[in-house]
N, C-alpha and C positions, 0 to 999 in steps of 0.2 A: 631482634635487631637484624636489619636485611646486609648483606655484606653488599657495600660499595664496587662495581663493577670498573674499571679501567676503560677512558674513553680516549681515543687518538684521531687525529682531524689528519686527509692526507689527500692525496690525488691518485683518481683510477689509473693506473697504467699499461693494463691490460684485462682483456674480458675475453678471453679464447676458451674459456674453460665452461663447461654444465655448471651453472649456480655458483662459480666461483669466481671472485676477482683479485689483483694482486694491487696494495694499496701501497702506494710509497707516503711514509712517515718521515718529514724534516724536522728533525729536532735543533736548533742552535747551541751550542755550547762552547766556555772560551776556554782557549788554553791557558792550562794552570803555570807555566813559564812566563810565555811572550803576552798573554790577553789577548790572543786576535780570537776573532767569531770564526767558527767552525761549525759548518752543515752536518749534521750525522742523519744520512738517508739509511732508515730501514723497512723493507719489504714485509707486508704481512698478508697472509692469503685469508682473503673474507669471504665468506659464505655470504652470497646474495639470489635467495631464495625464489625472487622473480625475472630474474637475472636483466635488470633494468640501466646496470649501471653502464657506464659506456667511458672510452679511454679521454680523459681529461678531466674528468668529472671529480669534483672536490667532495669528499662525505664524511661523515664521522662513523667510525667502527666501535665496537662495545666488545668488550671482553667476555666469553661465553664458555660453554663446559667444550670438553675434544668433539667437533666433528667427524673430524679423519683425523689421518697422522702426523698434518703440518695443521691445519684449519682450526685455529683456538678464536677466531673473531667473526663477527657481523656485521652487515652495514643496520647501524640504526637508523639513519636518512641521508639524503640525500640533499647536499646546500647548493650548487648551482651545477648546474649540468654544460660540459663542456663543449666547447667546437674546437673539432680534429677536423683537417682539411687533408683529404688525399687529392696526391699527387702523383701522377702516372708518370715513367719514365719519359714517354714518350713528348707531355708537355715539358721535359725540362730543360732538350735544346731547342 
């Protein structure tokens, strides 16, 4: 019996690193008080092996054995690839 791996859907937020990117995970959850919706945004560092992915970009990560010291994830693909638009100071007055 194969053990079920852990999948999380999120947005690149950063790709500064060799083969690594930092995925932001939105999870929705309500308060056990009031019931309002509540965002819990968490940070997961994923090993992206051709290092393709780029900041905006929506993918799903898989749960995988330790890479390094923080890196327990990978991107399994890649669902739509993002547009980030720079902005130089200089066009902003």
């Amino acid at each position: 019996m194969e053990k079920q791996h852990k999948i999380r859907t999120g947005k690149v937020i950063s790709n500064k690193m060799n083969k690594t990117v930092i995925v932001a995970v939105e999870t929705p959850k309500h308060h056990p008080l009031y019931h309002k919706a509540i965002k819990r945004t968490v940070n997961y560092m994923a090993h992206d092996e051709k290092s393709q992915c780029g900041p905006g970009d929506v993918v799903n990560i898989i749960e995988t054995r330790p890479l390094s010291k923080v890196k327990r994830w990978r991107i399994s693909e890649i669902i739509t690839k993002g547009q980030v638009i720079e902005v130089r100071p200089s066009e902003i007055s």
